[in-house]
Backbone and ligand atoms as CSV (ligand in chain L), in Angstrom:
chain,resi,resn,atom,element,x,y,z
A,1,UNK,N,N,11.973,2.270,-6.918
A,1,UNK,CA,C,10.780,3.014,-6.504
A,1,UNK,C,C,9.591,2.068,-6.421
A,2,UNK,N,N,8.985,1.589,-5.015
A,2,UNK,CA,C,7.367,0.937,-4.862
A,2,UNK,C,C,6.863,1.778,-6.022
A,3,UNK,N,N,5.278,0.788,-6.157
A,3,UNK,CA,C,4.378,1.349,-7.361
A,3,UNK,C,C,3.772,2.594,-6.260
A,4,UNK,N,N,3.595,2.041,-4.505
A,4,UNK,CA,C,3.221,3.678,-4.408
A,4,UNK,C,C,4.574,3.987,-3.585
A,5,UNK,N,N,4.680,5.756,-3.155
A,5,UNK,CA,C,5.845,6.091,-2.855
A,5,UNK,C,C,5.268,7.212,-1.990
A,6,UNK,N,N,6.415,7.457,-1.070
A,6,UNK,CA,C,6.314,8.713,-0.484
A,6,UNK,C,C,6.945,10.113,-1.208
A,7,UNK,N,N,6.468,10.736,-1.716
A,7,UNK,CA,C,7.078,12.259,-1.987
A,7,UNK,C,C,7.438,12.971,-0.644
A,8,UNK,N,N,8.437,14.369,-0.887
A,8,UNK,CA,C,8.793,15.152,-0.079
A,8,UNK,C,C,8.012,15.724,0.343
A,9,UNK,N,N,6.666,16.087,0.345
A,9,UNK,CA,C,6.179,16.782,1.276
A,9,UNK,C,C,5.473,15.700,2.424
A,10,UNK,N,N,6.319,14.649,2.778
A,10,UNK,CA,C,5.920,14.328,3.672
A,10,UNK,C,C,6.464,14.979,5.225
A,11,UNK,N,N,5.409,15.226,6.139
A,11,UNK,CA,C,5.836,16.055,7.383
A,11,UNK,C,C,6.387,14.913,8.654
A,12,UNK,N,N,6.581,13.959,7.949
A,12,UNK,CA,C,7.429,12.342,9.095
A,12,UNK,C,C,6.086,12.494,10.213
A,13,UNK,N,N,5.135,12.633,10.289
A,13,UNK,CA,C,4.060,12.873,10.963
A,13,UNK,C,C,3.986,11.044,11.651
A,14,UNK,N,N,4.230,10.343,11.039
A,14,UNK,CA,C,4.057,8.656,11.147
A,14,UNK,C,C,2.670,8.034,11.087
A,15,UNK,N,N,1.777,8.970,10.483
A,15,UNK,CA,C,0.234,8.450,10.627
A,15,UNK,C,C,0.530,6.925,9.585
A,16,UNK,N,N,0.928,7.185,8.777
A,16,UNK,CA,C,0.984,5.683,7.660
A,16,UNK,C,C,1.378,4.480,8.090
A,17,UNK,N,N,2.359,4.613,9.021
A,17,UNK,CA,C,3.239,3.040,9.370
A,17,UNK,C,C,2.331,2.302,9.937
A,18,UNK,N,N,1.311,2.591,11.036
A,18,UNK,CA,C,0.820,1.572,11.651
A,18,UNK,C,C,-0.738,0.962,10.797
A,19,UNK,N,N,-0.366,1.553,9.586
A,19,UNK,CA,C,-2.001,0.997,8.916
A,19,UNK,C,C,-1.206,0.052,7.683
A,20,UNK,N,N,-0.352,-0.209,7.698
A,20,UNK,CA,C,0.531,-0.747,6.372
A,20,UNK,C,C,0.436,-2.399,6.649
A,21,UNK,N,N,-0.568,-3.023,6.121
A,21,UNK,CA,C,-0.875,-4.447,6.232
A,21,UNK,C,C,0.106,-5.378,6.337
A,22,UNK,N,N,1.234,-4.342,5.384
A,22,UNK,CA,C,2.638,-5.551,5.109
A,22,UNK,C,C,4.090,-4.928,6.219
A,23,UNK,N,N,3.567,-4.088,6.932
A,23,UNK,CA,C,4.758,-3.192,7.575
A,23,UNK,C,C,5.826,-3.192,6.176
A,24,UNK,N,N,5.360,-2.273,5.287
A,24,UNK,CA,C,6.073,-1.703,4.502
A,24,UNK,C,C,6.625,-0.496,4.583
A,25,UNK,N,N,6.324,0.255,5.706
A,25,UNK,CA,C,6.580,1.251,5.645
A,25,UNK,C,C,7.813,1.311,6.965
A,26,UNK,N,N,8.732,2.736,6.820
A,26,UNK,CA,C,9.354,2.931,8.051
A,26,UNK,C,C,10.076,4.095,8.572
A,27,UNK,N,N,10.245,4.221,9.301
A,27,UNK,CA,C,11.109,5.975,9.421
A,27,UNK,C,C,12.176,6.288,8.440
A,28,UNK,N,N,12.393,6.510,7.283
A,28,UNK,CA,C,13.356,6.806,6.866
A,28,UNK,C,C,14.911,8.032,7.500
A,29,UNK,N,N,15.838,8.140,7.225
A,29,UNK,CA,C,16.593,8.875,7.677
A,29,UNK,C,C,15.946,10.956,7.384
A,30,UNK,N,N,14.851,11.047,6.358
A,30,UNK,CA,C,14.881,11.864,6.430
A,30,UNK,C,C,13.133,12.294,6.065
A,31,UNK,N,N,12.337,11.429,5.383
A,31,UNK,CA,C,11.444,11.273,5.499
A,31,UNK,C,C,10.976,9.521,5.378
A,32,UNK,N,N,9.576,9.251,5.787
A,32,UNK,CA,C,8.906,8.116,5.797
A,32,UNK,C,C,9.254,7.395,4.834
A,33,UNK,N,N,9.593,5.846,4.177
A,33,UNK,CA,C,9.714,4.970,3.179
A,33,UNK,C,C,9.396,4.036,3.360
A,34,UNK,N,N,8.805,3.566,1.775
A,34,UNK,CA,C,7.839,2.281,1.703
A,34,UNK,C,C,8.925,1.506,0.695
A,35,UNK,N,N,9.087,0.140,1.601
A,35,UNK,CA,C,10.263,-1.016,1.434
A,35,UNK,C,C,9.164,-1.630,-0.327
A,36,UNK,N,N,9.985,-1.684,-1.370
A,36,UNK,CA,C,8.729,-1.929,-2.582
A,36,UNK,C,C,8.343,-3.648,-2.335
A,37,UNK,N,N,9.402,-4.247,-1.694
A,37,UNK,CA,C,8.939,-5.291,-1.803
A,37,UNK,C,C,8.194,-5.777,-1.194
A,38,UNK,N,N,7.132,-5.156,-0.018
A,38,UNK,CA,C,6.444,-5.677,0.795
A,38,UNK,C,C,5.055,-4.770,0.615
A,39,UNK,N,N,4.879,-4.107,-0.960
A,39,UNK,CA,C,4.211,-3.228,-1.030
A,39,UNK,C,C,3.203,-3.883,-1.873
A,40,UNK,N,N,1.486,-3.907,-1.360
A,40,UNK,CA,C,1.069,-4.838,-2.249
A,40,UNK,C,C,-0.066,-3.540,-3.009
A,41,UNK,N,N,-0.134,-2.382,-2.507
A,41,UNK,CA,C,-1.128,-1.821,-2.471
A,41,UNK,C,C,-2.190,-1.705,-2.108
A,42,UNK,N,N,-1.772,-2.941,-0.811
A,42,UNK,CA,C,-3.191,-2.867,-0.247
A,42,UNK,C,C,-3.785,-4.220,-0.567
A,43,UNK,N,N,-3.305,-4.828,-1.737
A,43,UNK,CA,C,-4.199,-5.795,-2.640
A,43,UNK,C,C,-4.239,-6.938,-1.754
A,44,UNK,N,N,-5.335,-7.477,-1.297
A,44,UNK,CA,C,-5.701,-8.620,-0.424
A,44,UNK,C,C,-6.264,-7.814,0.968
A,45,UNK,N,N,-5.984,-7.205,1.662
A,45,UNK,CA,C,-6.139,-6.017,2.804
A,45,UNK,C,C,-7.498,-5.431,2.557
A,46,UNK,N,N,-7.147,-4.496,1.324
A,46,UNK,CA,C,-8.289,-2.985,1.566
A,46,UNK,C,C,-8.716,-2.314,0.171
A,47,UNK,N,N,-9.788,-1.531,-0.328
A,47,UNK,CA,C,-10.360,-1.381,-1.465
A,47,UNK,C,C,-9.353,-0.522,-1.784
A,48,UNK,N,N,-8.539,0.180,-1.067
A,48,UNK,CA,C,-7.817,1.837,-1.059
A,48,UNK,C,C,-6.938,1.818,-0.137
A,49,UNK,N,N,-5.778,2.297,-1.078
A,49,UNK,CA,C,-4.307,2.226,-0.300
A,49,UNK,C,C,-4.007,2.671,0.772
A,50,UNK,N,N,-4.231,1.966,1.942
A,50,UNK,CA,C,-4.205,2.993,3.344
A,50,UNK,C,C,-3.373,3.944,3.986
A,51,UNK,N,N,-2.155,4.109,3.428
A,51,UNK,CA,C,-1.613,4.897,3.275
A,51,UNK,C,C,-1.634,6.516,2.821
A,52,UNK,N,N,-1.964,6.352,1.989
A,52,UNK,CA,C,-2.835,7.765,1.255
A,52,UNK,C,C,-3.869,7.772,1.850
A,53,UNK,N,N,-4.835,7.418,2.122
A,53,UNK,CA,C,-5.892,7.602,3.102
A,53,UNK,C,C,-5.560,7.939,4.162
A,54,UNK,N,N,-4.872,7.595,4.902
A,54,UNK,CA,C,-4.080,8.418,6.080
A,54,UNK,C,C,-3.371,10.045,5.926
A,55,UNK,N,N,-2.439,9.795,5.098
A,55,UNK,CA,C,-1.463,10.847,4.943
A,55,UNK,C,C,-2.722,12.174,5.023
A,56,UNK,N,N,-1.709,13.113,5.601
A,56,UNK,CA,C,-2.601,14.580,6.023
A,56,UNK,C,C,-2.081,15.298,5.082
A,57,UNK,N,N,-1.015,15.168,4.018
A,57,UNK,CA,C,-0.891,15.995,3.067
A,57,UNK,C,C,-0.530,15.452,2.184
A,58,UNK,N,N,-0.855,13.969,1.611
A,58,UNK,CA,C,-0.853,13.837,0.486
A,58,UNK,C,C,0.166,13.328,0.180
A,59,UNK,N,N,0.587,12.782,0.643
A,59,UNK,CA,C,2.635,12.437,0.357
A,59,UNK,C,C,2.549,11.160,-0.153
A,60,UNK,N,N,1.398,10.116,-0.300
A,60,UNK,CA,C,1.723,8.814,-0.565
A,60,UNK,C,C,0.891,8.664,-1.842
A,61,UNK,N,N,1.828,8.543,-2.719
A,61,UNK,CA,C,1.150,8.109,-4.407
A,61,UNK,C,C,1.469,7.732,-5.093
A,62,UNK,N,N,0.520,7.055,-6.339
A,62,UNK,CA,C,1.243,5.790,-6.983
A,62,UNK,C,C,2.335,6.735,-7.687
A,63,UNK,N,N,2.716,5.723,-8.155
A,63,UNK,CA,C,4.435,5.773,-9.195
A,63,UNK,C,C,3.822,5.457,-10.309
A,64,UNK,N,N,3.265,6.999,-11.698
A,64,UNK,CA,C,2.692,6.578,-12.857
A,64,UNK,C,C,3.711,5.345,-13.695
A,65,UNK,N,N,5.097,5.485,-13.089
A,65,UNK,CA,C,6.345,5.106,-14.119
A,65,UNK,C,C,6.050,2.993,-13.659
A,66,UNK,N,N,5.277,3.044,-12.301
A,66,UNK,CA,C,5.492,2.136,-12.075
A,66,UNK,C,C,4.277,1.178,-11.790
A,67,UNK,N,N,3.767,0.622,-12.578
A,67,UNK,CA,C,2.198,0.011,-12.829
A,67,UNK,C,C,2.422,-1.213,-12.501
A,68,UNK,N,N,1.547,-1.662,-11.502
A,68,UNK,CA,C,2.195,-3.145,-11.212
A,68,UNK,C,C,0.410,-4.067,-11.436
A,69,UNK,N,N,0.382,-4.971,-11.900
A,69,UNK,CA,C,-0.759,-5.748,-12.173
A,69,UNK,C,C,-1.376,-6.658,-10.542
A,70,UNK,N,N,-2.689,-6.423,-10.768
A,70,UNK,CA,C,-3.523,-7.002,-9.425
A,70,UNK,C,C,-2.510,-8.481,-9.419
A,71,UNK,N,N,-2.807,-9.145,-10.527
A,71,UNK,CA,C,-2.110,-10.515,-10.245
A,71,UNK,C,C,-0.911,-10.640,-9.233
A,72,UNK,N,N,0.087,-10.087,-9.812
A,72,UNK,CA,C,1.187,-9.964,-9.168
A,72,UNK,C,C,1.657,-9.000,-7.550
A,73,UNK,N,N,0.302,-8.343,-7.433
A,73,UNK,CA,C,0.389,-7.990,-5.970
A,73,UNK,C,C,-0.339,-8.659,-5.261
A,74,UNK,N,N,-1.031,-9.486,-5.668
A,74,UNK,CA,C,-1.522,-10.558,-4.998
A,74,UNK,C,C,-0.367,-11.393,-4.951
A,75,UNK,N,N,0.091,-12.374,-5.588
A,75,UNK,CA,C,0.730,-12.761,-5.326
A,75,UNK,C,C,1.810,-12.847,-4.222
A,76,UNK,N,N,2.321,-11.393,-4.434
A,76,UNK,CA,C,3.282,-10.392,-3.252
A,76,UNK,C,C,2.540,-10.879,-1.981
A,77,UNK,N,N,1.488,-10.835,-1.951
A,77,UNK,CA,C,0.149,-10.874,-0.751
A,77,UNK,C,C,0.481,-12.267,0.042
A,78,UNK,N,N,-0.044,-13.089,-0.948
A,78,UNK,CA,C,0.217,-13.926,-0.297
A,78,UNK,C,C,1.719,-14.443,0.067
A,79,UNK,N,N,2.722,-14.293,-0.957
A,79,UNK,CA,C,4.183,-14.088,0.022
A,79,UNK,C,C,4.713,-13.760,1.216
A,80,UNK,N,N,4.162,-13.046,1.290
A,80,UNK,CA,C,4.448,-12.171,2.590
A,80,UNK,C,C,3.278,-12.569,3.776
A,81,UNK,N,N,2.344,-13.246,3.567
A,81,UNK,CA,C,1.727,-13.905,4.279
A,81,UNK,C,C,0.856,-15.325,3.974
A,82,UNK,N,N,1.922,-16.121,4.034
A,82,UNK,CA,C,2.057,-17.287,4.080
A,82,UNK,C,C,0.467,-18.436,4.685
A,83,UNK,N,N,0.334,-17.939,5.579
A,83,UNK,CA,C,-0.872,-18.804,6.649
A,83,UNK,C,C,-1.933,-18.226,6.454
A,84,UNK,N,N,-2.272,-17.161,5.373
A,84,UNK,CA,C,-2.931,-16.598,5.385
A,84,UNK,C,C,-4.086,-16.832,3.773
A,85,UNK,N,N,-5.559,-16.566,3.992
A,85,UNK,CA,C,-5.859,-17.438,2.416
A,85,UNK,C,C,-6.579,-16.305,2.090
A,86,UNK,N,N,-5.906,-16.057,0.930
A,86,UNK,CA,C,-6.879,-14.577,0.116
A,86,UNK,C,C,-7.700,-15.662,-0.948
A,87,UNK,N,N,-9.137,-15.358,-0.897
A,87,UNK,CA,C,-10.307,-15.733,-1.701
A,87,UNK,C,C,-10.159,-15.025,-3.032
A,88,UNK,N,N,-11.243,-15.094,-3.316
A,88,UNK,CA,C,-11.441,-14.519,-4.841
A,88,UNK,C,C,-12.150,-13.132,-4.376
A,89,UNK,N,N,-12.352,-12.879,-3.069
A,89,UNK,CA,C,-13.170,-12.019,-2.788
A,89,UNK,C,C,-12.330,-11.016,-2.177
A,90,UNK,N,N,-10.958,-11.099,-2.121
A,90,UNK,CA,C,-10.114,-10.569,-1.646
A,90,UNK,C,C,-9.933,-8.629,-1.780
A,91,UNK,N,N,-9.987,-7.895,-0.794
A,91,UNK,CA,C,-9.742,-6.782,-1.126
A,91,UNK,C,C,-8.880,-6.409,-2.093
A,92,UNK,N,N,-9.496,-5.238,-2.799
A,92,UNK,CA,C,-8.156,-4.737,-3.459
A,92,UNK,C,C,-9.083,-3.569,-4.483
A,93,UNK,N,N,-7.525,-2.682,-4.322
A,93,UNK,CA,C,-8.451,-1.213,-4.831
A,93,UNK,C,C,-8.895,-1.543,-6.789
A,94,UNK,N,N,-8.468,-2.587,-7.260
A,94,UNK,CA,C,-8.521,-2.450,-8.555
A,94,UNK,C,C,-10.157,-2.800,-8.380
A,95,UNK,N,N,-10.834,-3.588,-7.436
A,95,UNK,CA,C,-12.562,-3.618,-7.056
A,95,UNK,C,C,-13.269,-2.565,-6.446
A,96,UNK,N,N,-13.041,-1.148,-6.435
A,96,UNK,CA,C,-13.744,-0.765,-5.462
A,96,UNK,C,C,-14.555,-0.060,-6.226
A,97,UNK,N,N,-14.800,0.099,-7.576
A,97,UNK,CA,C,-15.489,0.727,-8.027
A,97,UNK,C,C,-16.843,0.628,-7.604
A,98,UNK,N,N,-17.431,1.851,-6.979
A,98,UNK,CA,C,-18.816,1.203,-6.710
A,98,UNK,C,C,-19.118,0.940,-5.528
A,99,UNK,N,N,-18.186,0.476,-4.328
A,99,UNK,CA,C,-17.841,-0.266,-3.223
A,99,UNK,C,C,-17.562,0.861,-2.411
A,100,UNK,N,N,-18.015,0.816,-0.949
A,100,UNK,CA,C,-17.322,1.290,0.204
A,100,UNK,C,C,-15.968,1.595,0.099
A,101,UNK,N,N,-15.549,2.466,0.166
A,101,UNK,CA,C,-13.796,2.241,0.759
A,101,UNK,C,C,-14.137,2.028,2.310
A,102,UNK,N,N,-12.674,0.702,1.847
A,102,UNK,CA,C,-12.072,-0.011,3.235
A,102,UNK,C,C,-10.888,0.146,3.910
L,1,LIG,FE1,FE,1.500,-0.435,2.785
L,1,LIG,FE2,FE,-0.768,-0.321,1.392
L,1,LIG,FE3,FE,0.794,1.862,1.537
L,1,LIG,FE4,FE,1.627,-0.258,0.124
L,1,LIG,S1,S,-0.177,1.050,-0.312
L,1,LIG,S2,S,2.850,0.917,1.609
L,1,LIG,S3,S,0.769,-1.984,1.312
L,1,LIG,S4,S,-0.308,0.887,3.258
């Protein structure tokens, strides 16, 4: 299970896939699924998981069972994008207190 996940009341609507920084997401056979390993939460991207910000009913949310630390989704971050240089200033929802959502 990704730290976030799709629940069943998702309506396969597909609003989520094309905002997923890491194309983590994909048609599943029966509803939408987010691949965990390409799941950063956003962290390096956006203040707020764009996913759930999308979803029209709510279907995309963290996994209480599954807490994953900024460090290490950064990390993920930059894995998965290689050529790419996350600052210290780098998005990520564990900063947004206070902040615009992005
Ligand atoms: Fe993709 Fe962000 Fe959703 Fe994770 S939280 S699946 S990185 S859009």
């Amino acid at each position: 299970m990704p730290s976030v996940w799709i629940e069943e009341g998702c309506i396969n609507c597909g609003a989520c896939e094309p905002v997923c920084p890491n194309k983590a997401i994909s048609a599943g056979e029966q509803l939408y699924v987010i691949e965990p390993s390409r799941c950063t939460e956003c962290v390096g991207f956006h203040f707020e998981e764009q996913c759930a910000k999308v979803c029209p009913v709510d279907s995309c949310l963290p996994d209480p069972d599954r807490e994953e630390a900024e460090a290490a989704l950064l990390t993920r971050a930059k894995r998965l994008h290689p050529d790419q240089v996350f600052g210290p200033d780098a998005p990520s929802r564990f900063k947004r207190q206070g902040r615009a959502k992005t």
